[in-house]
C-alpha positions as a printed NumPy array, in Angstrom:
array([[-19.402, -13.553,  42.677],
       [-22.249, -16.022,  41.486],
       [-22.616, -16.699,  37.744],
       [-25.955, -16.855,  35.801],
       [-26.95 , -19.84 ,  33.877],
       [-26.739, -19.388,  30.325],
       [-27.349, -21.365,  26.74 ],
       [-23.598, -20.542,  25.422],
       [-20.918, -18.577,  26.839],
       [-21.185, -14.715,  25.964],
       [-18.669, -13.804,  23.575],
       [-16.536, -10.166,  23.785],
       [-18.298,  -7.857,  22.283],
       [-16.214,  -6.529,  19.381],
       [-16.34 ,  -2.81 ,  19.053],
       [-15.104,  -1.028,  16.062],
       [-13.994,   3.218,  15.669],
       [-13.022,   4.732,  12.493],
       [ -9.451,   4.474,  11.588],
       [ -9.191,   1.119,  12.782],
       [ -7.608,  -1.52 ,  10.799],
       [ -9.542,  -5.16 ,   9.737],
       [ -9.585,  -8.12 ,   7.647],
       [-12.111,  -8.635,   5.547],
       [-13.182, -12.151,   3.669],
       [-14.495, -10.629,   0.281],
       [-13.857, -11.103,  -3.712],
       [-11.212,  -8.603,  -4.957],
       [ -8.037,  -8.329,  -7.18 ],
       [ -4.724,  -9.366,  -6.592],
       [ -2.064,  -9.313,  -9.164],
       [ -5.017,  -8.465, -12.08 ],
       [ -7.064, -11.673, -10.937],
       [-10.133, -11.44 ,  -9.072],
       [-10.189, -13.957,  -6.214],
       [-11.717, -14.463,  -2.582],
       [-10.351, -14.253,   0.703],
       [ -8.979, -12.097,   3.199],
       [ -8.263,  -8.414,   2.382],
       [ -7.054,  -5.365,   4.986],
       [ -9.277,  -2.498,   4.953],
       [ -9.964,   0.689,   7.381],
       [-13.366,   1.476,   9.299],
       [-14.572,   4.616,   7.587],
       [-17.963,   4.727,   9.01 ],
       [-19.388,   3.014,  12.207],
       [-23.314,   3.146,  13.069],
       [-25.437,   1.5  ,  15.897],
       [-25.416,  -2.137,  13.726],
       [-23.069,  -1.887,  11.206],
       [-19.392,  -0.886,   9.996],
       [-18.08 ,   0.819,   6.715],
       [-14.688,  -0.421,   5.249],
       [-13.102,   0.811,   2.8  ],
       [-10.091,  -0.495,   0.656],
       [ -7.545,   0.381,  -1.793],
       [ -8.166,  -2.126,  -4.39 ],
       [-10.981,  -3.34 ,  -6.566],
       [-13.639,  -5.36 ,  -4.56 ],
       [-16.507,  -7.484,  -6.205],
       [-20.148,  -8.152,  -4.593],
       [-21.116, -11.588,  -4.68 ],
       [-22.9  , -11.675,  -8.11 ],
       [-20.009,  -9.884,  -9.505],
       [-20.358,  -5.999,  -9.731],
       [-17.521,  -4.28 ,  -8.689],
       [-18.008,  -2.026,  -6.03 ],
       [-16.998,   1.851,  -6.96 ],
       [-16.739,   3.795,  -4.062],
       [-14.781,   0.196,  -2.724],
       [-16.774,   0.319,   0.612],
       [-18.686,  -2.253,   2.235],
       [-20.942,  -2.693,   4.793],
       [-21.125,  -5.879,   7.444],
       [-22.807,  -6.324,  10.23 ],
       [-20.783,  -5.938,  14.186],
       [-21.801,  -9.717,  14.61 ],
       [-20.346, -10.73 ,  10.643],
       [-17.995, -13.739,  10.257],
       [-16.233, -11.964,   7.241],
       [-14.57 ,  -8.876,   9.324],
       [-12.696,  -9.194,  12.211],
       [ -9.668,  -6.602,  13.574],
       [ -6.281,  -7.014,  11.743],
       [ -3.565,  -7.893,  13.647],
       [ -0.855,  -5.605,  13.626],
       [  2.317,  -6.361,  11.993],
       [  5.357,  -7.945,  13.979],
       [  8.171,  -5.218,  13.791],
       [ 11.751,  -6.887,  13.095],
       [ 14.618,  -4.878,  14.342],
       [ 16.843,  -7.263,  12.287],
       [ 18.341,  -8.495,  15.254],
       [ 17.833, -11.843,  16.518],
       [ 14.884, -12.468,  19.196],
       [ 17.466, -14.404,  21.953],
       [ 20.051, -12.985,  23.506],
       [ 23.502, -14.291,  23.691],
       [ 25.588, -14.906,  27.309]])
């Protein structure tokens, strides 16, 4: 199958549903400070541009007004959501296996 030319390689389009889990960069509390950086959240809301996530903690706006329904909205295409990645489940036993 022949390729097209193109400026940059097409990226996989991300696609998000409601009830998924993500990562979000934003400003928010942890331990009763307010810093930045990456916070887990769930897709609540999904239209033709944009996503909904909401989270369980306090979350600031950039000029700092907290947000009180603690939903935000990004774009598909943002930088500061992308899917979580699910947590490694540790059966307490060792990954190798003896002979």
């Amino acid at each position: 199958m022949t390729t097209g030319k193109f400026m940059r390689s097409p990226e996989p389009e991300i696609s998000y549903e409601v009830g998924d889990k993500v990562e979000v960069n934003c400003d928010h509390e942890k331990n009763g400070q307010r810093v930045r950086g990456w916070l887990k959240g769930t897709v609540v809301q999904v239209d033709d541009k944009n996503v909904a996530v909401q989270f369980r903690t306090n979350i600031y706006l950039t000029d700092g007004w907290m947000v009180p329904d603690q939903i935000l909205w990004f774009p598909f295409d943002s930088a500061n959501v992308r899917p979580a990645l699910p947590k490694a489940k540790s059966s307490g036993k060792p990954d190798f296996n003896l002979l």
